[in-house]
C-alpha positions as CSV (number, residue, x, y, z in Angstrom):
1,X,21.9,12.0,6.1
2,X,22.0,11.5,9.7
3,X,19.8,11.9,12.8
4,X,16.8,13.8,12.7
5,X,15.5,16.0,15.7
6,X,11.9,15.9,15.4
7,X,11.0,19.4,15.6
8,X,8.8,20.4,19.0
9,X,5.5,21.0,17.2
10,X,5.4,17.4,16.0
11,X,2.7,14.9,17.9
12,X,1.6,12.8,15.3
13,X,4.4,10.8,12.6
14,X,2.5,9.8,8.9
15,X,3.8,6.9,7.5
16,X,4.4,5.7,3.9
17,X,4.3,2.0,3.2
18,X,6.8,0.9,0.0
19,X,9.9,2.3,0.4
20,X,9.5,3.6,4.0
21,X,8.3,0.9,6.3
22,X,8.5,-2.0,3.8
23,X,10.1,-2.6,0.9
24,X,9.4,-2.1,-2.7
25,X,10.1,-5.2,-3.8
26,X,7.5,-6.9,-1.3
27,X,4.6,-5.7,-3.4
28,X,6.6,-6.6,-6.8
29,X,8.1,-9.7,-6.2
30,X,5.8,-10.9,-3.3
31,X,2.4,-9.7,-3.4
32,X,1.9,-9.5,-7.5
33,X,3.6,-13.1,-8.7
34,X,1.6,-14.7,-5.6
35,X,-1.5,-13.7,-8.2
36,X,0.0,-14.8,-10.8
37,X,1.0,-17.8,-9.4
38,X,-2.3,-19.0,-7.7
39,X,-5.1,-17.3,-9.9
40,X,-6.3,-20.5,-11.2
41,X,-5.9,-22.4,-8.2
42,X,-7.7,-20.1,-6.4
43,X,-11.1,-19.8,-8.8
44,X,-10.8,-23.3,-8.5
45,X,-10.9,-23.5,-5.1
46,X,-13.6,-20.7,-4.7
47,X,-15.6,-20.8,-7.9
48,X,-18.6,-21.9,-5.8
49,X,-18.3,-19.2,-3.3
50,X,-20.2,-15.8,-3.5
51,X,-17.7,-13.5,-3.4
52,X,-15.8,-15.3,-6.3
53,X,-18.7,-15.1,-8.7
54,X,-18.9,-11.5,-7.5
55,X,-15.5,-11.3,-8.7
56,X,-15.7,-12.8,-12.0
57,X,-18.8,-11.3,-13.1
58,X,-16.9,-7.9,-12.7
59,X,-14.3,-9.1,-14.4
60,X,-16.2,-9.9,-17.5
61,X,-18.1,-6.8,-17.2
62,X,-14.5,-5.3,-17.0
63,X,-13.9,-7.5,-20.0
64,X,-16.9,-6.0,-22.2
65,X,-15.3,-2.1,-21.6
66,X,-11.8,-3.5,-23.1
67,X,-12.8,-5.5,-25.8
68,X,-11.9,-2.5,-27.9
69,X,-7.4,-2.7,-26.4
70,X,-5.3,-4.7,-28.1
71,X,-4.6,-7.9,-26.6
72,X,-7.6,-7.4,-25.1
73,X,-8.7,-11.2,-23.8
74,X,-12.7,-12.4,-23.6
75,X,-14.3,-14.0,-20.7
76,X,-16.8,-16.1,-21.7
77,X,-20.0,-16.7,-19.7
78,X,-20.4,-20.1,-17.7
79,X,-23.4,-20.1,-16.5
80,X,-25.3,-19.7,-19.9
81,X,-24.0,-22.8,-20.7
82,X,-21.6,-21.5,-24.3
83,X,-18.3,-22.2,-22.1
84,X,-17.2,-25.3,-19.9
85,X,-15.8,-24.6,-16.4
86,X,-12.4,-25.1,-17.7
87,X,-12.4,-22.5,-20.7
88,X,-13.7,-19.6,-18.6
89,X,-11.3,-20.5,-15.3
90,X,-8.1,-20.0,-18.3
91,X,-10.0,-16.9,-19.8
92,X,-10.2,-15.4,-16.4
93,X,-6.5,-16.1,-15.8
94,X,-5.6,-15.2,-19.5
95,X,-7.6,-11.7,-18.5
96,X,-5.8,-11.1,-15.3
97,X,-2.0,-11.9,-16.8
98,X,-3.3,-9.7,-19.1
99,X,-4.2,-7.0,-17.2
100,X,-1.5,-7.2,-14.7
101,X,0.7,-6.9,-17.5
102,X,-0.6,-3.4,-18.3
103,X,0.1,-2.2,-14.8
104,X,-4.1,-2.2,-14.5
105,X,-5.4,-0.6,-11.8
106,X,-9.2,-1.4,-12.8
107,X,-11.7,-2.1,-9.8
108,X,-12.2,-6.0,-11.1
109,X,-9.1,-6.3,-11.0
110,X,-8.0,-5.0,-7.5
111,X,-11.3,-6.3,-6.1
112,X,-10.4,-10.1,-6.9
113,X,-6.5,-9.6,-6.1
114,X,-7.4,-7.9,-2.5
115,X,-9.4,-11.3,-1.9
116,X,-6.6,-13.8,-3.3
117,X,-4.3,-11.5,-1.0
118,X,-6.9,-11.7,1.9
119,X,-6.8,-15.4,1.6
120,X,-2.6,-15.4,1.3
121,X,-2.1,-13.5,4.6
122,X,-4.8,-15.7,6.6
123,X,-3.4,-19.1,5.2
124,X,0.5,-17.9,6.0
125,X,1.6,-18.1,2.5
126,X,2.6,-14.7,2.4
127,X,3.3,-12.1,5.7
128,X,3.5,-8.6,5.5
129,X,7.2,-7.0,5.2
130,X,8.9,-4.6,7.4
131,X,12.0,-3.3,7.9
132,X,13.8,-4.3,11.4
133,X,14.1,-0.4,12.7
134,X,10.4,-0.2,12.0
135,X,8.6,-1.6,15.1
136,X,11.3,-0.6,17.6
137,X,10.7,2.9,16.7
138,X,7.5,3.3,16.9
139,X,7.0,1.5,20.0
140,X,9.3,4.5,21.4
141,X,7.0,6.9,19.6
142,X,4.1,5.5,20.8
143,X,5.8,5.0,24.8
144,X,6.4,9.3,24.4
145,X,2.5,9.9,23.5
146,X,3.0,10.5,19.7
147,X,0.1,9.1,17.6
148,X,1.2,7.3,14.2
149,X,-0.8,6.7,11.7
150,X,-0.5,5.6,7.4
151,X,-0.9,6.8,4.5
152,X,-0.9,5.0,1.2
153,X,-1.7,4.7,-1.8
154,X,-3.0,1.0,-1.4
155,X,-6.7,0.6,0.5
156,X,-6.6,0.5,3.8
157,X,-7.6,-3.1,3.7
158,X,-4.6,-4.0,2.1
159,X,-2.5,-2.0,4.5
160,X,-4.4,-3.6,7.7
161,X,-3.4,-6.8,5.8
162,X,-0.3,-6.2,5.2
163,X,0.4,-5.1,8.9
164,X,-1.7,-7.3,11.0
165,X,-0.3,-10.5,9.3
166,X,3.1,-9.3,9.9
167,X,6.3,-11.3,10.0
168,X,6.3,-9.7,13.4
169,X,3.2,-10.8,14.4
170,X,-0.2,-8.5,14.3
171,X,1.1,-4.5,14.4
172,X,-2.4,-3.1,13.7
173,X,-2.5,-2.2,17.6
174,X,0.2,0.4,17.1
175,X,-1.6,2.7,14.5
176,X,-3.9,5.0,15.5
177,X,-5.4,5.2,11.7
178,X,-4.8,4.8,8.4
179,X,-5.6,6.4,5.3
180,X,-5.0,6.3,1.2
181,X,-6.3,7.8,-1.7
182,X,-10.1,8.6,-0.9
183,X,-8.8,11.5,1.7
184,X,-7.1,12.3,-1.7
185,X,-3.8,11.5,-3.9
186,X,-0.3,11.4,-1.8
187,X,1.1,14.1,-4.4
188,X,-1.7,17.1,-4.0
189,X,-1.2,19.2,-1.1
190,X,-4.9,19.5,0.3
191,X,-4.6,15.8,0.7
192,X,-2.4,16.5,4.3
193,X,-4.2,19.3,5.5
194,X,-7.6,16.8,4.6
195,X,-5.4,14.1,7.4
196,X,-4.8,16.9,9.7
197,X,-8.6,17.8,10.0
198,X,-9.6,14.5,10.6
199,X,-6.9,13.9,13.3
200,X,-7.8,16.9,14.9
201,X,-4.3,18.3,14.5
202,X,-2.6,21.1,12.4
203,X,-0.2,19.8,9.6
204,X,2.7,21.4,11.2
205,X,1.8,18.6,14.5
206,X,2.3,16.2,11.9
207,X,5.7,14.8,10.3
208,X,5.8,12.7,7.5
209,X,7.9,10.0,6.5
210,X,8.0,9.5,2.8
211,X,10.7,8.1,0.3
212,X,8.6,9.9,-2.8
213,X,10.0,13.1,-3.2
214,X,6.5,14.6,-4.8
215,X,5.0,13.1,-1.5
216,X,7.2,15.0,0.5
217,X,6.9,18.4,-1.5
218,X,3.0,18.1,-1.3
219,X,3.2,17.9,2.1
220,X,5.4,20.6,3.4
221,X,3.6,23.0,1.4
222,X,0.5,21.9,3.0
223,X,2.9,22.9,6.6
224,X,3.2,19.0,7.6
225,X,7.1,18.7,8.6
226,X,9.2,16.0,6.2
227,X,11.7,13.5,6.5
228,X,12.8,11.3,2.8
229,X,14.0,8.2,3.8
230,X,16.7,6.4,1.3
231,X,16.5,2.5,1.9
232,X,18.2,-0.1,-0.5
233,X,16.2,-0.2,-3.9
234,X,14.7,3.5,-3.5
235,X,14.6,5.8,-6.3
236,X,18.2,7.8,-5.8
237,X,17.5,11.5,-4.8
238,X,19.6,14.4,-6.4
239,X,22.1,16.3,-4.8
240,X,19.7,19.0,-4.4
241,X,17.0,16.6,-2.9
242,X,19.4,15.7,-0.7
243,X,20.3,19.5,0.3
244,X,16.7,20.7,0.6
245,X,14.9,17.9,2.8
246,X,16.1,16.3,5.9
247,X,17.0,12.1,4.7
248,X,17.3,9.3,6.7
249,X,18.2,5.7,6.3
250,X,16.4,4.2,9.3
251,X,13.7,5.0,11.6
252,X,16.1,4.7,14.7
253,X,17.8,7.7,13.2
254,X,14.4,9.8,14.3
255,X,15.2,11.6,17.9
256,X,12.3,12.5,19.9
257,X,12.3,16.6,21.6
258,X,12.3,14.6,25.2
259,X,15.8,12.6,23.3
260,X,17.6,15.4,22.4
């Protein structure tokens, strides 16, 4: 644990979100209950909009695939006149409490919550979370010709959301990309050299700032460099974890080759 020379090689810094620039509880006790919350206020609101019927109709369609689970839930169809507006608003909320339960990751599902998150960050009821050390740091990076760019696991929709509705304002501008899991998952190897390619770099040019121990081991045998960063609320590393990869605890612990 301590300050971390960034190694000469290194002109580009990979960044995860939860855990690393943000916190893990933003997405579980921000992002999900906000859906919870203000599902059926929000078909309400919408229900006459495209996109919304876009969004139920998958939904039921979604609905059809699980009737088989147990617990499953039914939405019934409004607009063939066998359910009132009211039933199928509650069956589509029933369906999504239902889902989200279950940890869900189905398209429906993540298709209507990225719109109801879409609609959160525009309106102000909910800004994107970063840690204080964050922005400071990268600004330096950015000052000393590094490029930074993300990788997550969530779209890079919901990352530009998250970071350009900011409690520090819009941050999109200090990015020079993002990426998540359709350059591949954050645990396979090929996925880093796959970001290297497209940035025109070679993975040792990149490090990468994880908290996901996997994450990190995936991409140091792809030849990216690796810091694990420990902040309140992170999974606790081993001993041996702790030996083998270089930790931090804040971004401003990261020394730059022209720092040293």
């Amino acid at each position: 644990m301590g300050r971390l020379a960034v190694p000469p090689t290194v002109t580009a810094f990979l960044l995860d979100i939860e855990g690393t620039t943000t916190p893990i509880t933003f997405v579980k006790d921000v992002l999900f209950p906000y859906i919870k919350d203000n599902v059926k206020e929000y078909l309400h609101k919408h229900w006459e909009e495209e996109q919304c019927q876009e969004d139920v109709s998958q939904l039921q369609k979604q609905a059809e695939i699980d009737a088989h689970l147990d617990g499953f839930v039914p939405i019934p169809s409004f607009s063939d006149g066998t359910a009132d507006l009211q039933t199928v608003v509650q069956a589509v909320v029933d369906n999504v409490h239902w889902q989200m339960s279950l940890d869900r990751k189905t398209t429906a599902l993540k298709q209507l919550q990225g719109h109801m998150w879409k609609s959160a960050y525009v309106s102000a009821q909910v800004k994107g979370e970063v840690y204080e050390d964050v922005v400071p740091a990268i600004r330096k990076w950015r000052e000393a010709g590094m490029k930074v760019y993300i990788y997550s696991s969530g779209s890079i929709e919901a990352q530009k959301l998250l970071f350009g509705y900011s409690i520090e304002g819009d941050l999109l501008k200090l990015f020079d990309g993002h990426f998540d899991t359709t350059i591949g998952h954050k645990v396979e190897s090929e996925s880093y050299r796959n970001i290297a390619k497209c940035i025109k770099c070679s993975p040792e040019n990149i490090l990468f700032l994880t908290d996901i121990i996997k994450e990190a081991k995936a991409a140091e045998e792809a030849g990216a460099h690796v810091a694990v960063v420990t902040r309140p609320g992170n999974a606790a590393l081993t001993d041996e974890e702790k030996s083998k990869y270089h930790i931090i605890a804040s971004f401003s612990e990261i020394a730059l080759p022209t720092t040293q």
